[in-house]
Structures are given as C-alpha cells and as structure tokens.
C-alpha positions in Angstrom: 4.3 1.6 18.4 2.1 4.5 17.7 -0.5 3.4 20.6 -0.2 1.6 24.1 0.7 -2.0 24.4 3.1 -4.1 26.2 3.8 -7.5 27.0 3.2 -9.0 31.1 5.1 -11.9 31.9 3.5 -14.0 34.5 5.7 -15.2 37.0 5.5 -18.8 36.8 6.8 -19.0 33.2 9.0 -16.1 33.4 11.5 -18.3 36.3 12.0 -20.7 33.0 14.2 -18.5 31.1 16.6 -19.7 34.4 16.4 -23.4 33.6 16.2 -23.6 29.6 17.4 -20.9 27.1 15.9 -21.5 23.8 18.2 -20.8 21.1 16.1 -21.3 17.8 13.1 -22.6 15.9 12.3 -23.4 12.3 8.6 -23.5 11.2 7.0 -24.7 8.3 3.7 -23.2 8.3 0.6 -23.4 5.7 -2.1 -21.0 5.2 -5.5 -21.9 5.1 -8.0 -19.2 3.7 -10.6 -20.8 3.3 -10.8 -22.4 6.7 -8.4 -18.9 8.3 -6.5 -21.3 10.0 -2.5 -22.4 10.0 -1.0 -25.7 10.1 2.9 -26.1 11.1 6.1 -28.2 12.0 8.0 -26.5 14.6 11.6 -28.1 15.5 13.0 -25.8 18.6 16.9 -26.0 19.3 17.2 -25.3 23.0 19.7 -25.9 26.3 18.9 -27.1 29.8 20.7 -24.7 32.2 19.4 -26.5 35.5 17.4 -29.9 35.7 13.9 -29.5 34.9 11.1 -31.8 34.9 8.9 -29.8 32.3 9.1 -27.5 29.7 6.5 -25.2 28.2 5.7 -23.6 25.0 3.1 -21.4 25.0 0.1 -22.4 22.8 -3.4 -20.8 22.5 -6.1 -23.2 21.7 -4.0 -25.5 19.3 -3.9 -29.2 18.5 -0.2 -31.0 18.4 0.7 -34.5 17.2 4.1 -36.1 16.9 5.7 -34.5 19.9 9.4 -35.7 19.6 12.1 -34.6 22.1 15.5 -35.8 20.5 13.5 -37.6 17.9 12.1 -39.9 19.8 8.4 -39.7 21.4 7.6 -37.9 24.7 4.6 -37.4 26.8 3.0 -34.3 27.1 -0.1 -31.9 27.9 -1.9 -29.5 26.1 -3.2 -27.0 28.4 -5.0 -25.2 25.7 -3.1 -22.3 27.0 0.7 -24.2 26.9 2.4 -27.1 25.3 4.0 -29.2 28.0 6.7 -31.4 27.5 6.9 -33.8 30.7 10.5 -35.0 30.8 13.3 -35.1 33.2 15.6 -32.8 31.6 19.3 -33.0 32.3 21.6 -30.1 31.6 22.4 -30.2 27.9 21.2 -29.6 24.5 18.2 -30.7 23.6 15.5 -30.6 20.2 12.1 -30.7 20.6 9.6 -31.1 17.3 6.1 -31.1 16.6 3.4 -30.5 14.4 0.4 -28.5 15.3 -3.2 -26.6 13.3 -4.7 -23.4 14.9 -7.9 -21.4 14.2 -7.1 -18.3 15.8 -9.6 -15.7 16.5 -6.9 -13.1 17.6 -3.0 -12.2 16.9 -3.5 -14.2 12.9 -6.3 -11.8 10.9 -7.7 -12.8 7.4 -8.9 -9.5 5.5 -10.8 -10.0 2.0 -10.9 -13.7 -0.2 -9.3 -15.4 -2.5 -12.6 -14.8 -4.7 -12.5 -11.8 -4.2 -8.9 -11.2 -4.8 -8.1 -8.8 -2.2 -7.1 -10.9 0.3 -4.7 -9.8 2.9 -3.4 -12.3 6.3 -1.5 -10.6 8.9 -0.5 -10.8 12.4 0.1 -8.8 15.4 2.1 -9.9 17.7 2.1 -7.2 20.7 -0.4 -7.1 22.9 -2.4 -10.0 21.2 0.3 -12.9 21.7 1.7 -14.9 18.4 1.0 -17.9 20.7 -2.0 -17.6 19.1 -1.0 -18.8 15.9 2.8 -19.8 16.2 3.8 -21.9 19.5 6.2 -19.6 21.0 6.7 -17.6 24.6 5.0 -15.0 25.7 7.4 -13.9 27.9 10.0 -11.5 26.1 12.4 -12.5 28.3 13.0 -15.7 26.2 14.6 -14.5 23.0 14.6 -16.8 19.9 16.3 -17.3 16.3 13.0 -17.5 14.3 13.2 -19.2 10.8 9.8 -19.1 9.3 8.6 -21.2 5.7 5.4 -20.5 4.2 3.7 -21.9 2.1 1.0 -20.6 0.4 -0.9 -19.6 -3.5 2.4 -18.4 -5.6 0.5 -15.4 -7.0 0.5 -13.6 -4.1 3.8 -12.4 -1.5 4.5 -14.2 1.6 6.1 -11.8 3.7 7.9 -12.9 7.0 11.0 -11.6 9.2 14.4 -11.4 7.9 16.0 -12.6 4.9 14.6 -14.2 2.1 17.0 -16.9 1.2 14.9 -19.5 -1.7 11.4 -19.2 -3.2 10.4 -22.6 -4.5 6.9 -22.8 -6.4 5.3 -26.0 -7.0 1.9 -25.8 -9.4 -0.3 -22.9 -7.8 1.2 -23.1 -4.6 4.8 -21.9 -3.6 7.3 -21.6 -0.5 9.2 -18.8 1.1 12.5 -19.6 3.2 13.3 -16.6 5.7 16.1 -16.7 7.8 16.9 -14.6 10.8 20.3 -14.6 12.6 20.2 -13.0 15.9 17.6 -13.8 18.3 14.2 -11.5 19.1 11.2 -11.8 21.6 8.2 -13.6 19.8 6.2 -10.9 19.9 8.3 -9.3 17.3 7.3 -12.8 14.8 5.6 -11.6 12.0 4.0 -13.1 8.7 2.2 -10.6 5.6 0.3 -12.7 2.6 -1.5 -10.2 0.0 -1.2 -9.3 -3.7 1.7 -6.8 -2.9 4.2 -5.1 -5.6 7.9 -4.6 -4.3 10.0 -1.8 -4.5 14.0 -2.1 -3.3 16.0 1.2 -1.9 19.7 1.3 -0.8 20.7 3.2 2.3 24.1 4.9 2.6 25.3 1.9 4.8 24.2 -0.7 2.3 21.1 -1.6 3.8 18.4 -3.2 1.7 14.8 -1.6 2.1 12.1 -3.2 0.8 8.9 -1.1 0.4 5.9 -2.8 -0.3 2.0 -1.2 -2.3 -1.0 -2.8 -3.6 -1.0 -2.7 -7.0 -3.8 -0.3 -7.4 -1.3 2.1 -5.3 1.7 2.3 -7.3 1.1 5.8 -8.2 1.3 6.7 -4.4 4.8 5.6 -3.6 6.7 8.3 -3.2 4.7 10.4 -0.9 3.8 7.4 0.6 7.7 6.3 1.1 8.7 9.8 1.0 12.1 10.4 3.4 12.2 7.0 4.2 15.7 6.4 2.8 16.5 9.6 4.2 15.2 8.8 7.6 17.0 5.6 7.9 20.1 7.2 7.1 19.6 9.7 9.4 18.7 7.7 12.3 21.6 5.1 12.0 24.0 8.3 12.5 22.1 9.6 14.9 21.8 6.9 17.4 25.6 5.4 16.1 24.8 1.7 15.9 24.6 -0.1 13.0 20.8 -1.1 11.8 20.8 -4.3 13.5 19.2 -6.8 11.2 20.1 -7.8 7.2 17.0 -6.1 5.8 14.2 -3.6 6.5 10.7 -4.2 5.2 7.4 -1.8 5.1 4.0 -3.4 4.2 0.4 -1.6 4.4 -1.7 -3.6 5.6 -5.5 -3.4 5.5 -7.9 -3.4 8.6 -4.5 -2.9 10.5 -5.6 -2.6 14.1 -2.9 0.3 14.8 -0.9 2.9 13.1 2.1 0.6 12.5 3.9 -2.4 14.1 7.9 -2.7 14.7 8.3 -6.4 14.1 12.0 -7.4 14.0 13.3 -6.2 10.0 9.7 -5.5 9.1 7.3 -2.9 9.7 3.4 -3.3 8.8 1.5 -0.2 9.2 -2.1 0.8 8.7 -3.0 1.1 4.5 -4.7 4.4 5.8 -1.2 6.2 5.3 -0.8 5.8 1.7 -1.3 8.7 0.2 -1.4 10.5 -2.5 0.3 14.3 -2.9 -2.6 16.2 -1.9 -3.1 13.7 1.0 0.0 13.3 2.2 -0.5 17.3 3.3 -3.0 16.1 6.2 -2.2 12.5 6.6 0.9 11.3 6.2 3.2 8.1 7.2 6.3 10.0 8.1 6.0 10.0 12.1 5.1 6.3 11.7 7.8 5.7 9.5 10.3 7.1 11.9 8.9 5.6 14.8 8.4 2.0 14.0 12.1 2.4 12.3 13.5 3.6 15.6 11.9 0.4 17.6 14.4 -2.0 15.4 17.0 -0.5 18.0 14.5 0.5 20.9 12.5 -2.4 21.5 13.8 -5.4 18.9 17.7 -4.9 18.9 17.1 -4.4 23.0 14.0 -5.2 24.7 12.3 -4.2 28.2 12.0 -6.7 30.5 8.9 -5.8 32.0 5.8 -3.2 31.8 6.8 -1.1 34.2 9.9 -0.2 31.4 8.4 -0.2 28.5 9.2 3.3 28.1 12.6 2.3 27.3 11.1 1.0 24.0 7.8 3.8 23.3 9.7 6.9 24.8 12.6 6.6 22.9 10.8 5.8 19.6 8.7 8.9 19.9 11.9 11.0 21.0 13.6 10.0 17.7 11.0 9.7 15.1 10.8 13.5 16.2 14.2 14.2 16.0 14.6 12.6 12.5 11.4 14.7 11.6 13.6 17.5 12.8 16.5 16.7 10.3 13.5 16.9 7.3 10.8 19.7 8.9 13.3 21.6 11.1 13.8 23.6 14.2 10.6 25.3 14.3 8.1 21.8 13.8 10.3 20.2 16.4 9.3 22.6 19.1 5.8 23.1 18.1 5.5 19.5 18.5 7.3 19.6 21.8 5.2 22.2 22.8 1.6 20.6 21.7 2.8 16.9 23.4 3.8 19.7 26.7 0.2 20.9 26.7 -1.6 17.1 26.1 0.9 16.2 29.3 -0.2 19.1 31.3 -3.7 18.6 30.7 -3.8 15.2 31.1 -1.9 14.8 34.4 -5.2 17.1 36.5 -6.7 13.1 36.2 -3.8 11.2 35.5 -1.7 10.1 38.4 0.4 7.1 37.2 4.0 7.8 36.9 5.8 6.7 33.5 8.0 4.1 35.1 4.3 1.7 36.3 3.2 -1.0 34.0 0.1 0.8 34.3 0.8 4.1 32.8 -1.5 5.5 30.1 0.3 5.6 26.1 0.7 9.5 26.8 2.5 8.9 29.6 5.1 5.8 28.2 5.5 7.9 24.6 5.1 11.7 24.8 6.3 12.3 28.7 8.8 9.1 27.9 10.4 11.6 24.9 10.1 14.2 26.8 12.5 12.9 29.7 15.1 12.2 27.0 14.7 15.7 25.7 15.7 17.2 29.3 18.6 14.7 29.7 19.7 15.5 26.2 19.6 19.1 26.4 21.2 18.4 30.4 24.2 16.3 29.8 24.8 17.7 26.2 24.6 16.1 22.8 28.4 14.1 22.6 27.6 12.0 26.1 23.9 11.7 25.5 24.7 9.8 22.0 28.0 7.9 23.8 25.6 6.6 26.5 23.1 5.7 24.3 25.7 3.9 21.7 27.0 2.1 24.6 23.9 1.3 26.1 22.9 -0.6 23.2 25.9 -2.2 22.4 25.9 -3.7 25.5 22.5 -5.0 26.1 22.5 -6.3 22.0 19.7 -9.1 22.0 18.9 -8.7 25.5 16.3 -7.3 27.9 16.8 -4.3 29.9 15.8 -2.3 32.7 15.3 1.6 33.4 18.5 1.5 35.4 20.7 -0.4 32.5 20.9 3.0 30.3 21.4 5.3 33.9 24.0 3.1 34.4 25.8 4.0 30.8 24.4 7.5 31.4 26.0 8.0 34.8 29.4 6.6 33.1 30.1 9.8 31.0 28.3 12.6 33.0 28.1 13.6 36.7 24.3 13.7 36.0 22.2 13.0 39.0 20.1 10.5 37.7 18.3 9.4 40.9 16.8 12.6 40.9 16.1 12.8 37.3 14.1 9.4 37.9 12.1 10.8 41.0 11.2 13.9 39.2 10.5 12.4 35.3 9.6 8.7 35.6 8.4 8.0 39.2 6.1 11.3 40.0 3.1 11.9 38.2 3.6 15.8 38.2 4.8 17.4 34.8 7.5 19.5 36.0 6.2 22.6 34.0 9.2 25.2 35.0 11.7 22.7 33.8 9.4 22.2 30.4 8.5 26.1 29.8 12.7 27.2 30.6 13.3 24.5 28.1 10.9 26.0 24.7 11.5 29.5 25.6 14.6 29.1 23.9 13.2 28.5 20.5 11.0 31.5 19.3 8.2 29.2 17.7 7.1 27.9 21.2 7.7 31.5 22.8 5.3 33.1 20.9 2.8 30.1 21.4 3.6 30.9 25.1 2.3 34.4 24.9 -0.3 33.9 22.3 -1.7 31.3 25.5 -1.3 34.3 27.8 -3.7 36.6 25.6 -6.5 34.0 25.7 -8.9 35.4 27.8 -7.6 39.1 27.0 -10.8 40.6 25.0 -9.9 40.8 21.2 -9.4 44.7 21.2 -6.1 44.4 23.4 -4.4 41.5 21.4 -5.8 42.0 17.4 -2.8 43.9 16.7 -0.3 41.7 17.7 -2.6 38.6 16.2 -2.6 40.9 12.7 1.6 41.4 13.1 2.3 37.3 13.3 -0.6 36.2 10.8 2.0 38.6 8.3 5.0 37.7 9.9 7.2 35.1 9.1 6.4 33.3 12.1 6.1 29.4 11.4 2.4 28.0 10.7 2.0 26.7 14.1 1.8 30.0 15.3 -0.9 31.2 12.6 -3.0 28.3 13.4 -3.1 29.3 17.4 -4.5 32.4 16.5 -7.0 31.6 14.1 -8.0 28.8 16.9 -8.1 31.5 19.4 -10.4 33.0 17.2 -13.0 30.7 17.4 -15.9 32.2 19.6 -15.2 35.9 19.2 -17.7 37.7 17.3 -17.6 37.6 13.6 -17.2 41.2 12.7 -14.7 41.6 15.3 -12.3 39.0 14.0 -13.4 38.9 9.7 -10.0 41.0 9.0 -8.1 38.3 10.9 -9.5 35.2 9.4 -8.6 37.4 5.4 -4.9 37.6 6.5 -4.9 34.1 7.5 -6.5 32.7 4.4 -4.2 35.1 2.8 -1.0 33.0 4.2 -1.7 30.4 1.5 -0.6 28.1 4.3 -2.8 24.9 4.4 -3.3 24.0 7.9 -3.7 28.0 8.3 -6.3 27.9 6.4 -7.5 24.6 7.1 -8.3 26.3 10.7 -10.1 28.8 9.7 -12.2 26.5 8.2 -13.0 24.5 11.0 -13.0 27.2 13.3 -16.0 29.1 11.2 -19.1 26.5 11.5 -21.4 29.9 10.5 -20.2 31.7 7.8 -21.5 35.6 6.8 -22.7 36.0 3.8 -20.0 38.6 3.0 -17.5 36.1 4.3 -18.9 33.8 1.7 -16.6 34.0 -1.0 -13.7 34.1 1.0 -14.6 30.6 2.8 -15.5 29.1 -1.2 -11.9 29.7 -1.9 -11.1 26.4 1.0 -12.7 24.2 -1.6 -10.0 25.2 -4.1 -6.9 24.0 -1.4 -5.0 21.0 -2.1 -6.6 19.0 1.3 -8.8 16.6 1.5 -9.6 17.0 4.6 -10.0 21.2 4.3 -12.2 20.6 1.2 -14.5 18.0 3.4 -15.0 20.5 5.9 -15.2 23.6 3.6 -18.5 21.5 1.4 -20.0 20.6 4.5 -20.2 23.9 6.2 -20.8 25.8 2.7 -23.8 23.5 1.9 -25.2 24.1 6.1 -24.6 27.9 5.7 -26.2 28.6 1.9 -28.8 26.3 1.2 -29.6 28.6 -2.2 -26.2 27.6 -3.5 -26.3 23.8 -2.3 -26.1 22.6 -6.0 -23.5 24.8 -7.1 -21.4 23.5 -4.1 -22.1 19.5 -5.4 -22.0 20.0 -9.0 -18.3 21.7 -8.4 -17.3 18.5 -6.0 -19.1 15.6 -7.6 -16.0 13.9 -8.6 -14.4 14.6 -5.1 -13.1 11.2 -3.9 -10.7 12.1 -1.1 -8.5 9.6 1.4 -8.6 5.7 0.6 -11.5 6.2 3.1 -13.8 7.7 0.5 -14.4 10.9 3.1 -15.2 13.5 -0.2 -16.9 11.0 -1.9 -19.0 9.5 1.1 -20.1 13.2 2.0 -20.8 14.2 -1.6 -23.1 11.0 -1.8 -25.3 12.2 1.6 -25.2 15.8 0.6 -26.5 15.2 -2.6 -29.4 12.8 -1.4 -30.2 15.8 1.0 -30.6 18.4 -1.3 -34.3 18.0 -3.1 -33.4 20.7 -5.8 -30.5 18.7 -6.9 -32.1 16.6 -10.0 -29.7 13.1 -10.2 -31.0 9.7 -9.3 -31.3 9.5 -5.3 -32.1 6.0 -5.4 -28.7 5.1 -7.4 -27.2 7.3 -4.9 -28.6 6.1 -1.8 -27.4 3.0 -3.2 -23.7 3.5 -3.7 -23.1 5.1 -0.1 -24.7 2.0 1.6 -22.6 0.1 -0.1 -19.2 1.9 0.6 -20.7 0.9 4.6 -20.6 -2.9 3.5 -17.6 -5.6 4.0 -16.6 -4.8 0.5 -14.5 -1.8 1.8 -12.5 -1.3 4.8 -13.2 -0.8 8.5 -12.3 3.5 8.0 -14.2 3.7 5.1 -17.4 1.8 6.0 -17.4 3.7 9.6 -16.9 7.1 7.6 -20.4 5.6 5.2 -22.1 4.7 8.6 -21.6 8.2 10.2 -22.8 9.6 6.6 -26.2 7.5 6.3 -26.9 8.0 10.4 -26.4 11.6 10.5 -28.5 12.1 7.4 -30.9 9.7 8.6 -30.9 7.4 5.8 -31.7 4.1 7.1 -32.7 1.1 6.0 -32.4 -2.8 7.0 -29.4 -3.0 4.7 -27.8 -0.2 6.3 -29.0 -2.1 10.0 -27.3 -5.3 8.7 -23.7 -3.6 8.2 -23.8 -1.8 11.3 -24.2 -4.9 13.2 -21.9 -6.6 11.4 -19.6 -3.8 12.1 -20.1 -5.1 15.9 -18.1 -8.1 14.8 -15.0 -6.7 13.2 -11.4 -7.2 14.4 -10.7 -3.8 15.0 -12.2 -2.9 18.2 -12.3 1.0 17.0 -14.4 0.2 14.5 -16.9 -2.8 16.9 -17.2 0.0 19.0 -18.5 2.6 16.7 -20.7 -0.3 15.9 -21.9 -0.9 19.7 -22.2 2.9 20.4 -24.7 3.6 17.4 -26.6 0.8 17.8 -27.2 2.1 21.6 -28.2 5.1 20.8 -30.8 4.0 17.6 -32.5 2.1 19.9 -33.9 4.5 22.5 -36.0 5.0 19.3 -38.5 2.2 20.0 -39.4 1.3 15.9 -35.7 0.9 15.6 -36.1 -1.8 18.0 -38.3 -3.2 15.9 -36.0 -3.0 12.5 -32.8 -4.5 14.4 -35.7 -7.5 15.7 -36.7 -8.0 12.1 -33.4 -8.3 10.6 -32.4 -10.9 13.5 -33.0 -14.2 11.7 -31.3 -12.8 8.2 -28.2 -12.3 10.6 -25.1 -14.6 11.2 -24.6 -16.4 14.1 -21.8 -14.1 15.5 -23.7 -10.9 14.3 -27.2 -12.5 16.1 -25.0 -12.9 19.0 -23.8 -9.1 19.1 -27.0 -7.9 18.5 -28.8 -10.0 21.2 -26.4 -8.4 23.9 -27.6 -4.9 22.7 -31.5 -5.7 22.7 -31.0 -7.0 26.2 
C-alpha cells in the first residue's frame, strides 16, 4: 500500500495456527444501508492438528446465534472481541456454522444514501481488521479460502474477491456468488457496493481485468486506466510467476482512507485518481496502479509473517511499481525518482533511528529504503539471479507467510552474495549508506547532474547562471530543469528573470509548473510571462498561477476571474473552489456574492467528498468567510472516517478559537449539532 500499515499478531492467538488450520469459509452476508450494518451465515471448514479445548474466531463487537459445530449445537462465548467455541476438539475435520449482525464503526464504511443515489460501502481490511465486520483472524498467519455472497439492491454492483460465478436477482434485491480458490490472510477480504459501470481488458497471458468508474466518469477511463494492461503485462514477465489469482479488479472508491488497497484479485483505490487528460499531468493513478498490482505477488500470493517484515510486502511493491514505470517513463524518471526517495531517506534518517527490519519502522523506511535495498542487491548480484531468486522465492512460499531470511535463503542459492552483511548494513542499521547510494546514480546522467546542481547550492548565482542557462536549453530530462528553477527560488529577481524565460520557454509542465510556485511576487515586467501559466494544460499550475496573479495585480483581478470563471479543476473542485473565494474577495468584480458565498459553503458540506469539502474549508477560512453554516461543517468534518480529513477539522477548530467570539459561534451552534458532532466539539471547548 501507498502508506504505512501492517498487521500485529498477538501471541496468544497466533500459537493456534499450531493446533487448527482453517481451510475455508463461505458467507452469506446482507447489507443494511439504512441501519450501516451487515448480517451473515458463516460455515468455516477447518482441521484439528493437536487436541484443543477452544477455538477462536475473531469478532469485533458482534452478536452470533445458532452456533453449530458438526451441525449440532455447541457452547460458546462472545468476548466482544472473539467468538469462542468451547469444545474438546479431537484431531480431525471439523465445520463450524453460525449466524451473526454487526454495526461496525471501523474496517466496513458507508459513503452517500440510497436517496441520494450515490451511495458507496467499502472495507478496509489492513490496519483496521475485517473482524470488524466478517468473523475472521486477525492473525495473517491463518490463511483462508474465502467465498463471499451478497446480497443486496440489484441496481447497484456488489463487488467482492475472486470470481464471479452466478448473479441471481430476486424483485429489487439480488445476489452475487464469488469464489476464491487458493487461500489468503483476512485482511486481504474485501467487499465494494456502489453504482459502478464495468469495463473488461485482456492481458497477454489471458488474464481478465476488470476496471471499474462511476457513471458520471466514463469519459475519464483511459487516462484513468492508462498502462494498466501494459503494466500487468509487464510485471508478470518481470517478476516470472504467473498472476496468481483468476481475475484482477480496480474500483475507485470514494472517501477512500488511502491511496489504494491490494486485496487479494481486487484493488480499491482512492476516486481522487481519476482523471481526466489535463489532470492526469499532475495527478495520476499509475504508481498506485503498479503498486497495489505488485502486492498480488508481494503481500497476497506470499505474506509476511510479522511487522518486523513487512518490508517484504511495501519494499518490494514500491521497487517494482518503479521499475514497471521504468518500462513506460524510462531510464531518466527511474533515477530521478531514485534519486528524490535517496534525498527524503537522507533527510529523514538525522531523526529517524529505526532500522527497516523493526515492526516499528516509519512507511519511508519499510517502502522507499525497502526498494532501495532491492535496487543495491539487483544491481549487486546482476539481473538473471536477482529474478531466479525472486521466481523461486515465490514459488516456494506460494500461499504462505514468510520471513526476511526465506528470500536470503533463495538469494544466497544462486550468488555468493554476502547477505548477512547486506542485512546489517540495509535492513538492521538506521544509517543510509550514502557512498553505496551516490556510486550507484552517478551512473545515470539525470541523477549526476542533480548531484552537481546540489553542489552549486550555496554558490552565489554569478558563478553557476551559466551552467543553469546550458541545462534549462539542453536536452537534459525535466527533473533537472525543475532543480534549477527550485534553486532559484530566493535569489533576487532581476538576477535570475533570464532564467525563469528559458524555463517557461521549455514548454515542459512541471518546468514551468516550478516556476510558478517558486515566484510568490511577480515584477510587473515579469507579468506577462507568468499570465501565460494560466494557459498550461495543469490544474494544479493554473490554481497556483490565479492565485498568485490575483495577490500580485490587484488592478487586473477581474480580468484574471472573468478568463477562469468556468475553471473547475480535479474532482476536488480546487479551480472552481478558488475561483468562488477570489471572486467574493474582489469588490470591483460586479456578480452576486451572496449566490457565490453560497455555492462554496456548500461544496464544504457532506454533499461532496472529504478532499473537496477540506479544499472549500481552507477557501472560506483563509478568506475569512464564516458563518454558522460554514461552523456546522467544520465540526462535522471532526467526525468523518478519514482521519486526514477529522484532523483538518480538529486543527482549525483549535486555532478559530483563540478568537474568543468564535467561542461564542461554536457555543451557539451546539444544540443544532448531532450527538457525535456535540461530542467532538465539547472536547475542543474544554
């Protein structure tokens, strides 16, 4: 996954795996809604390895009736945390059944209403637990054949893992089969319900890939999807085992709380990366893509057993989502990328002093430093034995767990590598070995000159404007360009004008796209230059450009809105949210404020999404445009699933209230609030 989370086992429940191996469940769940809970009937197949005198199923805060072992009654106890089944088991095969309802406040998320018709559920499994809404085991240890039926309103998709063997509709409602056939961790259980189009795409291999938009996104889907067949292709030759599961899925998800999640043959990923053409230049879904793809072998095909390796699963992603963006963006954006993650590592390890292979490490550490260790074994032991090792390593540990020294092992079998070393120096120390890192990207030409652009910085601007003018128009790649405009940023104006005219003059957008965040005060003989941003095909260069335009020449302020005023942006509304504040702040331009005032408060309400409503907030804050409406959402915001966005909520409200007649607006609007929202904002005034 894009960000840091992974799974602790405790102890006590991990030593089961040694008495009972679970082989598979079938669950026939319902969704409620209205009521955002789930009801099922679970029947588990499983097998006593040693005598036991209980067995547990974990089970977060759920209700069970008709507990059957062999189909016949059993006593058990519901921990609220575990379903216990109090029995003295004898070596053998066993079936245990039940039926159970949940409520879940985590790990099951209901986005939008039926009434509404935008109504999304989802789950996330990792870091959350699906015990929260599917009795299962927390433990990844315990791997599982998961066959999942839902039933649910027939005009929407139900979306679970693997194959989708019968839909059967009955009056409104309907029921999806899915059938897995190799076992996973239950982390990796998944369900998607929402009003979804589908789209099919056949890999070289055969593979069925199922891509799925919102029907108000079908014009996005190919930069949205774009190189997704390709990367698939790309990565099942790459890492030479066959995609392990019958079918691949992709699903955007609203209010996701992370960039994207690898559950076994089906990704969901955050609705934030589909795109359009102009935004797919600033924000796009092909390092997710790659990533989540490459965790249906690094993470669901083999799984680590523990914390303390879950670099086995985030390092490797990372290191081949960047070697298939290799295969589409090249040489050049591969090493740039090495070279920024280099820098983030370098920087970061002054504070941070937990070695990648701790349960503890940070997400830098188990992702970027992780891919960066398999880059230095790669380039060490050569590309035929790194891919034999790896090939073997997974064919071997198929559907199991695995430790840090399970792939040394297959790596020390075809290369006299020292890889006790190579653990001390890359997984167990907290020191980026630097020397190792620079000798490494001086061999590519991109991250040289990035080297001795970083060597120039605090040379004054008369010693190194020459060789900046010779790379802005050279062929050097973009990342380049962008270093020097950045290192351009607090020189004196004058001094470094000719500069920022070749950049713009590279027609490259993230070129120019730094020299427009770079320039917060623009010259008035700079002026015409900078307008020309507004024209680039980025959203996110445009944003910038109108803000700092309208900041810098208030005489030309309605020029500036009457040329964006149709400016939408990203599905977050970022043009149009600005357009709406800027307009209400400039007195000379003649619309309707109050209409206006309107329409940006109510792109900060639940109609919209968490990225949108944040980006409204920020708007109506910063230009100080405040009412008890505007109050009412940002406390609700306090309340949201996404803890991003409950944060942004807590923060603001914090800081309003050192103003003490704000205290006095968030008292006022206390009794019109919800009990949950009351709650929140009680905390805060205390």
């Amino acid at each position: 996954m894009k960000y840091l989370f992974f799974l602790l086992s405790s102890l006590a429940f991990a030593q089961q795996t040694k008495f009972v191996d679970f082989k598979s469940v079938s669950g026939q769940l319902t969704l409620d809604a209205k009521e955002k809970s789930v009801t099922g009937s679970v029947h588990y197949c499983l097998e006593v390895l040693t005598p036991i005198d209980t067995i547990k199923i974990d089970a977060q805060n759920m209700n069970f009736t008709t507990v059957k072992l062999n189909n016949l009654a059993v006593p058990f106890v519901n921990t609220a945390k575990q379903l216990q089944i109090i029995y003295q088991f004898k070596k053998g095969k066993n079936e245990i059944s039940f039926e159970y309802t949940a409520t879940p406040t985590k790990a099951l998320y209901f986005v939008g209403s039926e009434a509404a018709d935008d109504l999304q559920i989802w789950t996330q499994g990792q870091g959350k637990y699906t015990s929260n809404w599917f009795p299962s085991f927390d433990d990844v240890n315990e791997k599982v054949i998961f066959n999942i039926e839902l039933t649910f309103n027939q005009e929407y998709q139900a979306i679970s893992n693997g194959i989708l063997t019968g839909k059967t509709t009955n009056g409104s409602m309907a029921l999806w089969q899915y059938r897995m056939q190799k076992p996973m961790s239950s982390y990796l259980l998944m369900l998607a319900i929402g009003k979804f189009d589908k789209y099919t795409e056949k890999t070289k291999c055969g593979t069925e890939l199922e891509l799925y938009l919102e029907h108000k996104d079908t014009a996005r889907y190919e930069p949205a999807y774009r190189y997704s067949v390709r990367m698939f292709d790309f990565l099942e030759k790459e890492i030479g085992v066959k995609y392990p599961w019958k079918v691949y899925k992709q699903i955007p998800i609203r209010d996701f709380l992370y960039a994207g999640m690898e559950n076994t043959s089906a990704t969901l990923f955050s609705s934030r990366y589909v795109v359009d053409s102009t935004g797919f230049e600033d924000c796009n879904y092909t390092n997710v893509n790659a990533h989540e793809l490459a965790h249906q072998w690094f993470g669901d095909l083999i799984t680590a057993e523990s914390g303390k390796h879950h670099w086995l699963q985030e390092g490797f992603a990372t290191y081949y989502a960047l070697l298939a963006e290799r295969e589409i963006y090249g040489d050049e954006y591969f090493y740039s990328k090495l070279y920024e993650t280099a820098q983030q590592i370098k920087y970061a390890s002054r504070t941070d002093t937990i070695p990648v292979l701790n349960e503890k490490a940070s997400s830098l550490s188990f992702y970027q430093k992780g891919a960066w260790a398999l880059f230095v074994l790669h380039e060490a032991i050569g590309d035929k034995a790194f891919k034999k090792a790896v090939r073997s390593y997974l064919k071997k540990y198929s559907f199991q767990s695995v430790k840090t020294q399970d792939f040394f092992q297959e790596v020390n079998k075809v290369s006299d590598f020292d890889t006790d070393k190579f653990s001390k120096v890359w997984l167990e120390s907290m020191v980026f070995n630097s020397n190792k890192v620079n000798e490494l990207l001086n061999k590519n030409k991109t991250s040289k000159l990035l080297f001795e652009l970083d060597k120039l910085k605090k040379k004054p601007l008369s010693e190194k404007a020459e060789f900046m003018a010779e790379i802005l128009q050279s062929e050097a790649y973009y990342t380049v360009k962008e270093a020097v405009v950045i290192q351009l940023k607090n020189e004196n104006f004058e001094a470094k004008k000719q500069l920022l005219e070749l950049a713009l003059a590279t027609n490259n957008i993230q070129v120019r796209q730094a020299v427009a965040s770079t320039n917060t005060k623009i010259p008035e003989d700079f002026r015409v230059q900078y307008e020309s941003l507004l024209n680039d095909k980025s959203y996110q260069t445009q944003e910038i450009a109108l803000f700092y335009l309208w900041n810098n020449f208030p005489e030309q302020r309605s020029v500036y809105l009457a040329k964006s005023k149709d400016w939408i942006g990203f599905s977050d509304h970022n043009l149009k949210t600005l357009w709406l504040s800027l307009a209400v702040s400039t007195p000379e331009y003649e619309v309707d404020k109050t209409l206006l005032i309107a329409e940006l408060i109510n792109y900060s309400s639940t109609n919209y999404e968490a990225i949108t409503r944040q980006n409204a907030l920020e708007k109506l804050i910063g230009f100080n445009l405040i009412n008890d409406v505007v109050l009412k959402n940002l406390v609700n915001a306090t309340t949201h699933h996404m803890w991003q966005f409950s944060k942004f909520g807590r923060d603001n409200i914090r800081k309003l209230l050192k103003d003490k007649e704000m205290v006095l607006s968030f008292e006022g609007i206390l009794p019109e609030l919800d009990e949950r929202e009351q709650f929140q904002l009680r905390r805060l005034l205390n």
